[in-house]
C-alpha positions in Angstrom: -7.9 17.2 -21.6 -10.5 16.1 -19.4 -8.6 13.9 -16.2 -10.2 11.5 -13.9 -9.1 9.6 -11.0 -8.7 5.4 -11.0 -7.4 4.0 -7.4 -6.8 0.3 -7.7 -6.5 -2.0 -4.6 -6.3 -6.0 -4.1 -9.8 -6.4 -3.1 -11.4 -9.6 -1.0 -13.4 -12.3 -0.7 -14.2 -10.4 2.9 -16.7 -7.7 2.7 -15.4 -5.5 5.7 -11.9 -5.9 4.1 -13.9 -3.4 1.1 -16.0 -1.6 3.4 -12.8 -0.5 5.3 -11.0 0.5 1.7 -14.0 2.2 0.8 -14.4 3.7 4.2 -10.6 4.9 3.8 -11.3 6.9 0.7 -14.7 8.2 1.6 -13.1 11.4 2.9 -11.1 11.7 -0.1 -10.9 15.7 -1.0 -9.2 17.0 -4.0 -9.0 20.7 -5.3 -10.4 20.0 -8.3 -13.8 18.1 -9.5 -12.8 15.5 -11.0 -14.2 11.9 -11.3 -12.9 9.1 -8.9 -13.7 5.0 -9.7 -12.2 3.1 -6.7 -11.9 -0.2 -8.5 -10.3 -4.1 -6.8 -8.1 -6.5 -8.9 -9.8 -9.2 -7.9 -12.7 -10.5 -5.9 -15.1 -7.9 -5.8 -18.0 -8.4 -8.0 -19.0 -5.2 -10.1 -16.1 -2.9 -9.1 -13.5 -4.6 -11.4 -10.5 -2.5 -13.0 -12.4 -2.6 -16.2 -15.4 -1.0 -14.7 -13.8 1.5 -13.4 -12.1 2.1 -16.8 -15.6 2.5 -18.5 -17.3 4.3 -15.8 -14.4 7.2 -16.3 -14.6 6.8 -20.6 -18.5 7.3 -20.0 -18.1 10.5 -18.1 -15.6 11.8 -21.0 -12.5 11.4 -19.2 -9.9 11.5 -21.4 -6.9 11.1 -18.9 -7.2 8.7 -16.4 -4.8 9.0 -13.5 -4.4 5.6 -11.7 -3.4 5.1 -8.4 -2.2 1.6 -7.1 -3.2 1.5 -3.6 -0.4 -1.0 -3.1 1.9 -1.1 0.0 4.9 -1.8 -2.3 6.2 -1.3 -5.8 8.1 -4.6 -5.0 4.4 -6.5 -5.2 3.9 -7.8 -8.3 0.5 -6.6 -9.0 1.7 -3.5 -9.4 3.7 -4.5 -12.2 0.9 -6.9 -14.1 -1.6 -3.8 -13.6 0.6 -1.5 -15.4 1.1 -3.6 -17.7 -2.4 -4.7 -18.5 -2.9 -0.8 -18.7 -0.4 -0.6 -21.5 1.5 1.6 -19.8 4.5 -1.2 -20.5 5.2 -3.6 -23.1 5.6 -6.3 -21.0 5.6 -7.7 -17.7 8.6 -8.3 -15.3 6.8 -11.8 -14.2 4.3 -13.5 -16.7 0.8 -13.1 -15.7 -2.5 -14.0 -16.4 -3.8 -10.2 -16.4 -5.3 -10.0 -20.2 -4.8 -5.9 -21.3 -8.1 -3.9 -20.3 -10.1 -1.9 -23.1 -9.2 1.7 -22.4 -9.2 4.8 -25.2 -7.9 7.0 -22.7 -4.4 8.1 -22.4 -3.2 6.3 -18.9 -0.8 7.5 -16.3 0.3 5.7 -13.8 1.3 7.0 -10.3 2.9 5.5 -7.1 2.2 2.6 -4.5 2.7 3.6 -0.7 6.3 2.6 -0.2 7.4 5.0 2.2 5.8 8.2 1.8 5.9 9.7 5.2 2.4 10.2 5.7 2.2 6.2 5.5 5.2 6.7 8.2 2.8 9.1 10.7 -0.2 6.3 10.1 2.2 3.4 10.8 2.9 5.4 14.4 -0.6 6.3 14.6 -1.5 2.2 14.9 1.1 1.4 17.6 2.0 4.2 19.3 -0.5 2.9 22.4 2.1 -0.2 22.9 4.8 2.0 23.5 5.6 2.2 26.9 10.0 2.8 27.1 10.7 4.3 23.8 14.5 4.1 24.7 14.1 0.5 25.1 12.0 -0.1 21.9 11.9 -1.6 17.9 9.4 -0.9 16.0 8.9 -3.6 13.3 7.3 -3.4 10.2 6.2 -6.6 8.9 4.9 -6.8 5.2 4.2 -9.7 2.5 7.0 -9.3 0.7 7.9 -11.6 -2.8 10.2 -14.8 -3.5 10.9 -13.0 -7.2 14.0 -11.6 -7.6 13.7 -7.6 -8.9 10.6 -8.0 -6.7 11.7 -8.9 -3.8 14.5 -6.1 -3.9 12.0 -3.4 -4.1 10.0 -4.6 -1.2 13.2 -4.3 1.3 14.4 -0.8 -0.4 10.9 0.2 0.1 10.1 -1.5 3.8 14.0 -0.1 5.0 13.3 3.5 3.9 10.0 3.4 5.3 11.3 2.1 8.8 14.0 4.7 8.9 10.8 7.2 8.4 8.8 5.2 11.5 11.8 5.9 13.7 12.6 9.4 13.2 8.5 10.2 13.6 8.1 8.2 16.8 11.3 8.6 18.7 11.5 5.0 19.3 15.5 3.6 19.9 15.1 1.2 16.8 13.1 0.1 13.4 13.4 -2.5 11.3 11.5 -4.6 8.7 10.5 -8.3 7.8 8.8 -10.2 5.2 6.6 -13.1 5.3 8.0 -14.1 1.8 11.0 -14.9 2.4 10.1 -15.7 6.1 12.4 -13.1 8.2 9.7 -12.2 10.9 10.9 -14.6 13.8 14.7 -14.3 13.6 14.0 -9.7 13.8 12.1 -10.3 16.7 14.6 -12.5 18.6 17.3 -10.5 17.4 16.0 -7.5 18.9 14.6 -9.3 22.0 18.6 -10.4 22.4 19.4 -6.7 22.3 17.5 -6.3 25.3 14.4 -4.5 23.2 10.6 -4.8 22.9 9.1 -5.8 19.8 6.2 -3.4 18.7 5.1 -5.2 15.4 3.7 -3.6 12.6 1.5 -4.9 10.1 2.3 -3.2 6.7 -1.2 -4.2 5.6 -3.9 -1.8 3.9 -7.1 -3.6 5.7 -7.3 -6.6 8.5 -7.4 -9.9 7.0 -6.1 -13.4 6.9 -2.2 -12.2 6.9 -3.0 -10.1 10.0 -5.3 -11.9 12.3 -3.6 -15.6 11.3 -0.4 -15.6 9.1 1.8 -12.7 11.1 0.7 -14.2 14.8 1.5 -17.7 13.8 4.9 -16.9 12.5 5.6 -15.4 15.9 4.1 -17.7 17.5 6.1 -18.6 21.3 8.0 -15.5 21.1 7.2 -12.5 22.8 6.2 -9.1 21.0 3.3 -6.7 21.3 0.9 -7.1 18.7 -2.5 -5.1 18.3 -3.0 -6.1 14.5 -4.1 -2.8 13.3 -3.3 -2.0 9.7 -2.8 1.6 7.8 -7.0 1.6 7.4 -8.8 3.5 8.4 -6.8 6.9 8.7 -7.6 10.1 7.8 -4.6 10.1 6.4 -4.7 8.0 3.5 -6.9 10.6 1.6 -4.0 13.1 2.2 -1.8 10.9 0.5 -4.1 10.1 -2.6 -4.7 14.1 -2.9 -1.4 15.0 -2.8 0.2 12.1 -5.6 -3.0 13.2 -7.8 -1.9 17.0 -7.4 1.7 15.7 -8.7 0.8 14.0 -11.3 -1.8 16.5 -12.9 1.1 19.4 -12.7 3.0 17.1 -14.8 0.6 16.6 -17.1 -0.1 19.8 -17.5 3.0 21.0 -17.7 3.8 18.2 -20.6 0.9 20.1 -22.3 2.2 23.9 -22.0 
């Protein structure tokens, strides 16, 4: 068994979007030596999912252990990439994803979710526009998904992950809301009408589009405190990488003993 490391994000038209991704796992440490392809979806000329795939095979990886650097197992990406992998049969949604060329045996790890180092960097990002934590909701604000099985996993996922933001800040309140299906006005008024401010979070791996326009236009006449910074860059997000790759290879090895 020879492992290697596959972390899959969206990727961007926007080259600062990548820089900041690739700035993100720069820093990335793991106890063993083993070789790491950080590969995009979509959008990113030369560092498709497929490259990374042969780039691994041509260093004799033999097990490739994928991370989707996903903010939710509810986003359907996840899903179509797992798929294309053959690590299912089908997919949950159709998709236009053809299956990628891969010899090597595949496993599949995690999105973020609500691991509770994503909780610390989520704190990390807003804690400046805290001011009268007794008097405070955080809100998380993610994509979300119109599909149903989808969409289910994005508010398990965004709920636990609030209830994480809370307990590490100390603030009086956390909540969630989704862009898809639209939520984000009616949390902020209804914590505004319980006599809170609104510290919004963008659950959002690099500043883009949803962040600078989509998010402040859905909120737009209300008031909130907004900064707009997203989980990247944080020294954290290497942690969290290391740590699911450490998982997964005891499994595997312990599948082999």
């Amino acid at each position: 068994m020879n492992p290697g490391v596959l972390i899959i994000s969206h990727g961007s038209r926007d080259t600062s979007w990548v820089a900041i991704v690739d700035e993100g796992l720069s820093e990335l440490s793991l106890r063993e030596d083993l070789p790491v392809a950080v590969s995009f979806l979509e959008l990113v000329e030369g560092r498709s999912i497929q490259d990374g795939i042969d780039s691994l095979e041509g260093q004799g990886v033999t097990d490739i252990l994928v991370i989707p650097l996903f903010v939710s197992s509810g986003s359907t990406h996840v899903d179509e990439i797992a798929y294309a992998l053959g690590v299912k049969d089908e997919p949950e949604k159709e998709t236009d994803l053809q299956r990628f060329r891969v010899t090597a045996r595949v496993h599949y790890g995690a999105p973020v979710d609500d691991d509770l180092d994503i909780a610390v960097m989520v704190w990390d990002k807003i804690r400046e526009l805290s001011a009268d934590p007794a008097r405070e909701t955080i809100l998380l604000v993610g994509h979300g998904s119109m599909h149903a099985g989808f969409r289910q996993r994005w508010e398990r996922g965004m709920s636990s992950l609030a209830e994480r933001v809370r307990r590490v800040s100390g603030i009086a309140a956390a909540d969630y809301a989704l862009l898809s299906p639209d939520n984000v006005s009616d949390k902020v008024r209804y914590w505004r009408e319980q006599g809170h401010e609104v510290l919004v979070a963008p659950i959002f791996l690099s500043e883009g589009y949803f962040t600078k326009n989509v998010i402040p236009g859905r909120l737009q006449g209300l008031i909130y405190k907004y900064t707009g910074k997203t989980l990247l860059p944080h020294p954290l997000l290497p942690h969290f990488i290391a740590a699911q790759v450490e998982e997964m290879l005891k499994r595997l090895r312990g599948g082999e003993s």
